[in-house]
N, C-alpha and C positions, 0 to 999 in steps of 0.2 A: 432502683430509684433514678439512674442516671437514665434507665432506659423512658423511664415513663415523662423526665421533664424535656426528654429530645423528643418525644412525642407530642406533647405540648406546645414545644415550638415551633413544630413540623406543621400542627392543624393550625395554630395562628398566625404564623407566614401565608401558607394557605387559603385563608379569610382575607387577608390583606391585599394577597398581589392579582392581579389579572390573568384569567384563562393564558397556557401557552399558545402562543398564535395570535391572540386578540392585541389589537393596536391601544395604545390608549387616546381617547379622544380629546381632542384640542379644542379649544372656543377661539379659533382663530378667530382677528379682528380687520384683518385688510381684505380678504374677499366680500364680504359682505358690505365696506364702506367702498372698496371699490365700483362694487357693483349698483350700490346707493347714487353715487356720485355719476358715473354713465348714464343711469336713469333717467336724472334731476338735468343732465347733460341733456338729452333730448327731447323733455319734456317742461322743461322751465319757460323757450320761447313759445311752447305752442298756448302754453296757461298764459303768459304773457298780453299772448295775440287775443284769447279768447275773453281775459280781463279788461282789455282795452275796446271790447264792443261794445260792451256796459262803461262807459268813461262818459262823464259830462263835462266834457271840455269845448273848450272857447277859443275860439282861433284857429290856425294852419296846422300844426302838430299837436299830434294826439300821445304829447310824450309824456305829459306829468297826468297823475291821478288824480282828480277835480272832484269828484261824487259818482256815486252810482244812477245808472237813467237805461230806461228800455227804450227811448224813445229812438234809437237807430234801427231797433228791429221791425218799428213802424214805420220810418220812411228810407226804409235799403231802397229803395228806386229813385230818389230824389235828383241822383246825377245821368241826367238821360246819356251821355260817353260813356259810363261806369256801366248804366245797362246793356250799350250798344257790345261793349267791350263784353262781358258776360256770356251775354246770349251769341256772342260769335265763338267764343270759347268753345260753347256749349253746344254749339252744332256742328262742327270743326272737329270738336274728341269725340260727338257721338258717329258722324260721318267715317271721318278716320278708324275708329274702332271697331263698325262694323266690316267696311270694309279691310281691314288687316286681320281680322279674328277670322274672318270664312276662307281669306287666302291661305295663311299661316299654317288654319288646321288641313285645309287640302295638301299643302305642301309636307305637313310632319307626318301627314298619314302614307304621303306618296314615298317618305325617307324611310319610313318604317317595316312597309310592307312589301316594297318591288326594290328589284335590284335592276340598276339601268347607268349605261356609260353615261359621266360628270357626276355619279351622286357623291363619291368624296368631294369633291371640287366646289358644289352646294354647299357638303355641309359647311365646307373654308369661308368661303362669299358668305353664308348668313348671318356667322360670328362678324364677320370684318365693321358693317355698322356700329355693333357692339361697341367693339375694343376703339374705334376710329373717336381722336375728339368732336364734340357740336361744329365749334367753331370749323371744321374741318367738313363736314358735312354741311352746316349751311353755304359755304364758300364755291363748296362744287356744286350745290345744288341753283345755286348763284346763277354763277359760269354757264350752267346746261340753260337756264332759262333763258339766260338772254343770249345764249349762243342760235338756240330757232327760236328768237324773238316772241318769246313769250309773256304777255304782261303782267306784272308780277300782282300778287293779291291774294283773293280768297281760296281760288283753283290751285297756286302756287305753292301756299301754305296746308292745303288739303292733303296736294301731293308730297308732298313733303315728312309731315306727319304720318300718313300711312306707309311712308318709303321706311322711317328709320322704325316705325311699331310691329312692321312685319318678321321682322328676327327676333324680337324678344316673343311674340304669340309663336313662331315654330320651334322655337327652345322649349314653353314650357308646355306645350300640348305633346311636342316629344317627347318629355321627361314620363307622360300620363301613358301615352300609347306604345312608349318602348316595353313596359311589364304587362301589356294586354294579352289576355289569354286566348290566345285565335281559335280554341277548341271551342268554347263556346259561341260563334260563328259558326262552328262545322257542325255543330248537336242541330244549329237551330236552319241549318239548311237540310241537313238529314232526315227533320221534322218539315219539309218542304217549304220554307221560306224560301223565296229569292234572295236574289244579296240588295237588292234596293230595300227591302223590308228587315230583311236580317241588318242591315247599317241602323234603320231608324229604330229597332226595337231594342235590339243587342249591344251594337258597338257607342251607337250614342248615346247613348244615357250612362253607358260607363266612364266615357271619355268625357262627360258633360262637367264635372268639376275641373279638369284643366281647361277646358275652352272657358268658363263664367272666369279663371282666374287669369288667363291670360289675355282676355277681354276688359279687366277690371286693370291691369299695370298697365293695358294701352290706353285704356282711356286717362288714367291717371298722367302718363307719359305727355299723351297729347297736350291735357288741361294746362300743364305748369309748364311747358315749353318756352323757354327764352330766347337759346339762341341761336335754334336752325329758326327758328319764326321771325325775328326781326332781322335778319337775310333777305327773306323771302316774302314777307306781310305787303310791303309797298303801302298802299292808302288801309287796309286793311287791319284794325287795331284790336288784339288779342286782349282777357285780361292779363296775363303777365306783360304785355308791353303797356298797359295805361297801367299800371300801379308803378312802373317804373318812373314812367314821365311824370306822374304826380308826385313820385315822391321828393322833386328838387320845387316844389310849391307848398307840399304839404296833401299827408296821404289821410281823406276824411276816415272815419269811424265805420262806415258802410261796408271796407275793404277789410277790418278786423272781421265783421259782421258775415260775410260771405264767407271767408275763410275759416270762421269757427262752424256754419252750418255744413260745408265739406268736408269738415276734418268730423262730426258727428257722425254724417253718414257713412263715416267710415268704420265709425267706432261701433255705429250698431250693425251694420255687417257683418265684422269682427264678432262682438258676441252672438251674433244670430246664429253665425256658422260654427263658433265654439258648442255652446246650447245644443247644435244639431247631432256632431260629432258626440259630444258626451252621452246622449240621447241615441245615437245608431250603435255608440259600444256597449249601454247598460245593456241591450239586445231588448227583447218581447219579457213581458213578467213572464214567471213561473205560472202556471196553472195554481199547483198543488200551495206556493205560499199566500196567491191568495183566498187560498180555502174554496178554488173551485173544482 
């Protein structure tokens, strides 16, 4: 009798308790609001910005909520400075970016692949931009201009721009080309390519994801540039230098307006590239499930 009701108890402890080994799980509640909070941390001023394009307000400041109106996505060009400022942005990061992307990847291909007296010494100088503050960089970049009287401007500010975006493009095309598999290079020369066609068919297209991302943070870098550019701008007016100046007058709706159509294309890049990847991991259908 005694043995059968220890047995009893034995399988109902049993039922009850959890696997030896198994944790028991928690509904913790700080990770999750912390992480909530971080979120809503970096995304509240951009909803902000993006609410205030749609604002039908009256006057200098575009700070109180008035009604809803599309009419700034119909006249974004109303302030001919605001376009000049713009389209100089925009030719400045695209400028800049080409020329820093073609440099950067010759330079990370050259650290990658040949060994040659100063390449430690490279790789110390390309970080030093990095880690160096703006303020510190536009100051010397200052100093050099008008040390051989150089007048300051659009050339200024070109140079400039593609000076400090050359070390962030040889970081991350080196991160791509440090794990490249050089055998496939040697299959596709043993199959008698050259190496001018073996780079174009082989190596580039493998490397072609860090050069579009490390093209994509330079341009980025260039666009919102504040303070190696108003160093170096002279007559030459950026957009982040006119939304500055506007803003001790009052910063129109057009400036939310541009800003939310940059931060879209970013967003749809962002998913396109997601979409892509999830799409290159599902791999090819199966033949056989789909009953071919």
């Amino acid at each position: 009798m005694a043995v059968a009701e220890r047995s009893t108890a034995a399988a109902s402890e049993a039922q009850g308790a959890p696997a030896r080994g198994a944790q028991p799980r928690r509904k913790g509640w700080f990770l999750p609001t912390y992480t909530a909070l971080v979120i809503a941390y970096l995304f509240i001023p951009v909803l902000t910005m993006v609410a205030f394009g749609f604002n039908d307000f009256t006057g200098k400041f575009n700070f109180a909520w008035e009604g809803f109106t599309l009419k700034h996505y119909g006249n974004l060009f109303d302030f001919p400075e605001l376009t000049l400022a713009l389209r100089n942005s925009m030719i400045i990061a695209a400028l800049s970016t080409f020329t820093a992307t073609v440099l950067g990847t010759l330079i990370a291909l050259a650290l990658t692949r040949f060994s040659f007296r100063g390449r430690s010494g490279l790789n110390l100088f390309l970080f030093i931009p990095m880690a160096t503050p703006e303020i510190v960089l536009g100051v010397s970049l200052l100093s050099m201009f008008v040390s051989v009287n150089l007048e300051r401007g659009f050339g200024t500010v070109l140079i400039a721009h593609i000076m400090f975006s050359i070390s962030y493009v040889v970081v991350t095309v080196k991160a791509r080309t440090s794990g490249f598999d050089r055998n496939l290079e040697d299959a596709a020369q043993d199959l008698g390519a050259s190496p001018w066609t073996t780079f174009w068919t082989v190596t580039f297209p493998l490397i072609w994801p860090g050069i579009v991302a490390a093209g994509l943070l330079a341009f980025v870098l260039s666009l919102d540039d504040y303070v190696v550019t108003v160093f170096n701008a002279g007559a030459t007016i950026t957009l982040p230098l006119w939304i500055f100046g506007a803003s001790r007058f009052g910063v129109p709706a057009q400036v939310n307006v541009i800003g939310t159509i940059i931060f879209m294309l970013g967003v749809v890049y962002v998913v396109v590239s997601l979409l892509r990847e999830k799409r290159r991991a599902a791999g090819p259908p199966t033949p056989g499930v789909l009953g071919g």
